[in-house]
N, C-alpha and C positions, 0 to 999 in steps of 0.2 A: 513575562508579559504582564503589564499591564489589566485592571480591572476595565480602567477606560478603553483600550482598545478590544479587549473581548464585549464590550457595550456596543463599538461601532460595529464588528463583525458579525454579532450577532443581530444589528440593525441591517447592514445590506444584504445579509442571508437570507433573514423576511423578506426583503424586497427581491430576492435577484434568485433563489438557490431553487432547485425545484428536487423535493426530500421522497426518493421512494418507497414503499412500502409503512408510510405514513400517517397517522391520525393527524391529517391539518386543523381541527379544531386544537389538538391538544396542544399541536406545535406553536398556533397561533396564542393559545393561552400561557404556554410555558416559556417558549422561544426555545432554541437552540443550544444545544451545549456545546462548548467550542473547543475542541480537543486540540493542542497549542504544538504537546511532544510525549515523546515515548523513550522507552528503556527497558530493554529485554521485554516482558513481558508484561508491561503495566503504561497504560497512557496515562496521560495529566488534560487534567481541563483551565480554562482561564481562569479557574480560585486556584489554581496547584495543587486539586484534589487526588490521589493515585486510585486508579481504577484498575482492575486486572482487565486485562482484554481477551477477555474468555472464546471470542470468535478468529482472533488471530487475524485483525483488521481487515474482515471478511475473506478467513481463508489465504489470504495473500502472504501474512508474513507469520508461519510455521515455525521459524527458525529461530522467533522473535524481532523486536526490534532493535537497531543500532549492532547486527550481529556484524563484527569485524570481519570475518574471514569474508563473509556474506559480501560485504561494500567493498573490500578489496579485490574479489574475484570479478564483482561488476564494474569497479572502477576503471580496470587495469583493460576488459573488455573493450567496454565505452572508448576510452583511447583508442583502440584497434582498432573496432570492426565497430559502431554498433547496432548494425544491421545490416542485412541487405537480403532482399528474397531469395528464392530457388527455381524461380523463372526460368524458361528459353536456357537450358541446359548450364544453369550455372549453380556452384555450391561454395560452400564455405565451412573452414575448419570447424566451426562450434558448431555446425549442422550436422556434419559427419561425424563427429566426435558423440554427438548426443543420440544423434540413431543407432549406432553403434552400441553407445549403454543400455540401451531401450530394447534391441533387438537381442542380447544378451540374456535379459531378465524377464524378454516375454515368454509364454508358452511355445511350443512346437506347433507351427503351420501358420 
């Protein structure tokens, strides 16, 4: 990625992004840092700096990022199914599959 395109994104995120849990003076003084991509456990910003990402992309990706088995399990999903509620008496295989594991590992009652 480009310097110049981390310049504009970091120009339309001032203009358009709304940051929570934020100091906007600072953000306004510092701007944005614009995290581009990632690799197991370390993202990049638009210099190509490596950052550990200690909060696991808020919590979300645990298993890190770019984990293969992870994108193939969800790939091959997406294909299939990938979604659909539990509405008006209807289920689905990965619904029942995962209560199943859930109802396994809970306590008793």
């Amino acid at each position: 990625m480009s310097v110049q395109n981390g310049s504009k994104w970091i120009e339309q995120d001032s203009a358009h992004c709304l940051h929570p849990f934020t100091n906007f003076k600072a953000l306004n003084d510092k701007g944005s840092r614009v995290i581009t991509r990632a690799e197991g456990i370390y993202i990049y910003d638009e210099h190509d700096n490596k950052i550990l990402d200690g909060m696991a992309g808020l919590w979300c990706v645990n298993m890190g990022y770019n984990c293969e088995p992870l994108i193939e399990a969800a790939t091959n999903q997406l294909k299939e199914l990938p979604y659909y509620n539990l509405f008006f008496q209807t289920t689905h295989p990965p619904a029942v599959e995962l209560s199943t594991l859930l109802a396994e590992v809970a306590p008793e009652g």
